[in-house]
Backbone as CSV, one residue per row, in Angstrom:
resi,resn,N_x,N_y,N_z,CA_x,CA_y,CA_z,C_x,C_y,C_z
1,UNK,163.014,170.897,20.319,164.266,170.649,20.981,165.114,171.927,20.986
2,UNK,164.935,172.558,20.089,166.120,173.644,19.942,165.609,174.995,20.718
3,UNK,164.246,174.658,20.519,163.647,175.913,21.558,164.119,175.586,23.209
4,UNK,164.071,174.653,23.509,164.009,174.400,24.735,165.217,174.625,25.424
5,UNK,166.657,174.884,24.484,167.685,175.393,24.402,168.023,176.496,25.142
6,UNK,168.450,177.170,26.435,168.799,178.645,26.593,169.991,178.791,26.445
7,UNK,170.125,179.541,24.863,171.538,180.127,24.538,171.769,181.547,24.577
8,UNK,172.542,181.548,24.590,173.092,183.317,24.779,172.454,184.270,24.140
9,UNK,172.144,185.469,24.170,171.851,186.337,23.074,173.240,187.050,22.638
10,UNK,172.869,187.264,21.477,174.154,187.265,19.950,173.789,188.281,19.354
11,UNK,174.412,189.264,19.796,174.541,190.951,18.947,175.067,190.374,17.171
12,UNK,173.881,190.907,16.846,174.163,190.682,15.403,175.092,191.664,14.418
13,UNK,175.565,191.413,13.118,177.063,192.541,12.447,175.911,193.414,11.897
14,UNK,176.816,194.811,11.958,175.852,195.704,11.721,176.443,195.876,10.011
15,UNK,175.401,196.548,8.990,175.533,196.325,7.698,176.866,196.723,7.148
16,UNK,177.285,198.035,8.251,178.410,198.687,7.687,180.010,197.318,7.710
17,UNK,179.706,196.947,9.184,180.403,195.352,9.222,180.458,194.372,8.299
18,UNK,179.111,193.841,7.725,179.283,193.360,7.173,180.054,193.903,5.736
19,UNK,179.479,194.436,5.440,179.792,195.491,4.014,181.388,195.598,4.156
20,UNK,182.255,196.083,5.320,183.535,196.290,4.950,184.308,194.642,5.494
21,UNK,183.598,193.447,5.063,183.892,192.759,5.270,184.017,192.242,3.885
22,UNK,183.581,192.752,3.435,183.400,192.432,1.852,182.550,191.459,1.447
23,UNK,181.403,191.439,2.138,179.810,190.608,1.583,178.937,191.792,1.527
24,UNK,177.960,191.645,0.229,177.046,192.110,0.163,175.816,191.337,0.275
25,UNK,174.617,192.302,0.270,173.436,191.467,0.685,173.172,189.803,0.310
26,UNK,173.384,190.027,-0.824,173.255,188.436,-1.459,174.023,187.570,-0.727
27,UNK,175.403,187.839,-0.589,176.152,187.211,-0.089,176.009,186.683,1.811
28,UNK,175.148,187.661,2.610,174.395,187.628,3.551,173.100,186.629,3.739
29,UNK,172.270,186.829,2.414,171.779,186.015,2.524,171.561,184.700,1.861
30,UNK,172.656,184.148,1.592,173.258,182.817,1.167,173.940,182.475,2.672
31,UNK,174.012,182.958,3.663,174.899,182.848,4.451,173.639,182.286,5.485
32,UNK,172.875,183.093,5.415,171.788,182.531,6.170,170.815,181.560,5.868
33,UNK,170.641,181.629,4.894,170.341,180.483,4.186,171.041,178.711,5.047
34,UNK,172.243,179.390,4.552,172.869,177.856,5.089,173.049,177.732,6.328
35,UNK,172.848,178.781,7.683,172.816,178.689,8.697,171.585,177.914,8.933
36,UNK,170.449,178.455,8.420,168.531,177.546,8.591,169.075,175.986,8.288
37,UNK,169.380,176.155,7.117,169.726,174.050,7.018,170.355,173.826,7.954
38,UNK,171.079,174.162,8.630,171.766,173.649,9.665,170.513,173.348,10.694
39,UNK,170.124,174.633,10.742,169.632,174.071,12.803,168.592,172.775,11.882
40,UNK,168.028,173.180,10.880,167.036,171.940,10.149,167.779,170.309,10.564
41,UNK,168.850,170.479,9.748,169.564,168.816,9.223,170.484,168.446,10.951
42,UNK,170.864,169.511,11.248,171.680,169.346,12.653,170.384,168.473,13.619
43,UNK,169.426,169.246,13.553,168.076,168.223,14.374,167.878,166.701,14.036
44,UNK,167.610,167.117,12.772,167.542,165.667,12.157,168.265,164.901,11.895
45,UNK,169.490,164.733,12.098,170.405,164.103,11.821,171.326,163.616,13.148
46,UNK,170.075,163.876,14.177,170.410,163.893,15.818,169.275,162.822,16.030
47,UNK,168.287,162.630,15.738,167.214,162.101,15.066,167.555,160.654,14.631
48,UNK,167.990,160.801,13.234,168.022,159.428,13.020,169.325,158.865,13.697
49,UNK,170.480,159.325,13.932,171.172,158.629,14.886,171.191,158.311,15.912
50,UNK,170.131,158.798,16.812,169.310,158.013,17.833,169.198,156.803,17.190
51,UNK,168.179,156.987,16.749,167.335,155.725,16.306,168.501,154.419,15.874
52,UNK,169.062,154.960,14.468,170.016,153.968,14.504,171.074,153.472,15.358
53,UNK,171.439,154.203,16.736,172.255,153.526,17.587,171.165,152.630,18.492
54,UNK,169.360,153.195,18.710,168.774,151.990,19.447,168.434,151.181,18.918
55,UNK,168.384,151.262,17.289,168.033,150.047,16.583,169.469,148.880,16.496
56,UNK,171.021,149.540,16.819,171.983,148.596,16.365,172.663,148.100,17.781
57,UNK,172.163,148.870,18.665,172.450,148.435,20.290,172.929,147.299,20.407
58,UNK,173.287,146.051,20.833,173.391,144.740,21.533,172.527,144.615,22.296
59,UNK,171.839,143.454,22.453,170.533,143.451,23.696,171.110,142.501,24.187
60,UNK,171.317,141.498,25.360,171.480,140.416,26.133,170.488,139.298,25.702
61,UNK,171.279,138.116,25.317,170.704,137.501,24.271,170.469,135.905,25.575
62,UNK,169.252,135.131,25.464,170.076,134.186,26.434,170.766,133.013,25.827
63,UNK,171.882,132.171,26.584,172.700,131.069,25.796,171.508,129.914,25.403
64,UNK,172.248,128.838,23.989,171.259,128.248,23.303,171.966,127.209,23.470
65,UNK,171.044,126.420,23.369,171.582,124.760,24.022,171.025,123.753,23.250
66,UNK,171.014,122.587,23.286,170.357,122.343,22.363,168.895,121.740,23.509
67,UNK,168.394,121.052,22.517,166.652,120.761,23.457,167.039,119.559,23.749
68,UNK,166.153,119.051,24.662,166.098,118.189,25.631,165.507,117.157,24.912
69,UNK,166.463,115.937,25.160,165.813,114.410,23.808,166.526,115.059,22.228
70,UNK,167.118,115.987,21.796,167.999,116.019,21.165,168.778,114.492,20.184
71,UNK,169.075,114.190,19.130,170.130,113.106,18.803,171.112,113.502,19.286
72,UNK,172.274,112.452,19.120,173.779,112.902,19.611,174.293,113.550,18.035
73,UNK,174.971,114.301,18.148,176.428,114.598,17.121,176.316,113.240,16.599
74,UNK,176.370,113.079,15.311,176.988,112.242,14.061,178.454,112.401,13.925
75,UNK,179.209,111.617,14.338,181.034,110.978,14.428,181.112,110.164,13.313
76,UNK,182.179,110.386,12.817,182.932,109.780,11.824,183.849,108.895,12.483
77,UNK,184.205,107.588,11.639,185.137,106.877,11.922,185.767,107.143,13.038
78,UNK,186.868,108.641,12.877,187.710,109.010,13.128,187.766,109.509,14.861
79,UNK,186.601,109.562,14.974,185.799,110.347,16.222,185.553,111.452,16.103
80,UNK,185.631,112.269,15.002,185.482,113.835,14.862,183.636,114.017,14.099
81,UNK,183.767,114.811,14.692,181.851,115.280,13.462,182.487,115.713,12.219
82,UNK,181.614,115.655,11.663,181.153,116.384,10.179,181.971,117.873,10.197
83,UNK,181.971,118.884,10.959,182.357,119.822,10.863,183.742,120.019,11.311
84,UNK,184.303,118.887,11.944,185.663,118.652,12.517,185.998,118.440,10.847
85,UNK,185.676,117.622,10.389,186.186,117.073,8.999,186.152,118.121,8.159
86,UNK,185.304,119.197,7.819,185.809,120.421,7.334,186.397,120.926,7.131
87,UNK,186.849,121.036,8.425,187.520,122.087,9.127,189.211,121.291,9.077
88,UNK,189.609,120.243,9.174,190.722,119.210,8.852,191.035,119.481,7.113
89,UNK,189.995,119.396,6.196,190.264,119.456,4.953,191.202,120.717,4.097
């Protein structure tokens, strides 16, 4: 993916730059270091959030009814179901 990328070319700091920037080598390459994890975890982490937005999507579900020859609702006295009475309590 990242190859397939056409980005700019990027004149790199020349040592004396860096140097009166006040990093030395080490400090250069800790720097690059954490630039590599990036393009690494930046991929991958493009990756699984794909996935987890097509795995948590909404799909179109169809409406549920009940089946055909079904009993009726069970009424209380009162005329309410079971879950009317719950829901009253």
């Amino acid at each position: 993916m990242r190859r397939a990328i056409d980005l700019p070319a990027v004149p790199s700091f020349s040592s004396d730059t860096l140097a009166a920037a006040g990093l030395s080598n080490d400090d250069v390459a800790k720097i690059r270091d954490i630039l590599d994890s990036y393009q690494y975890s930046n991929a991958l982490a493009l990756v699984v959030l794909s996935a987890l937005v097509m795995h948590l999507e909404p799909i179109q579900q169809e409406t549920v009814g009940p089946l055909d020859g079904a009993p009726p609702t069970a009424r209380s006295e009162t005329g309410g179901t079971a879950a009317d009475a719950i829901t009253e309590a």
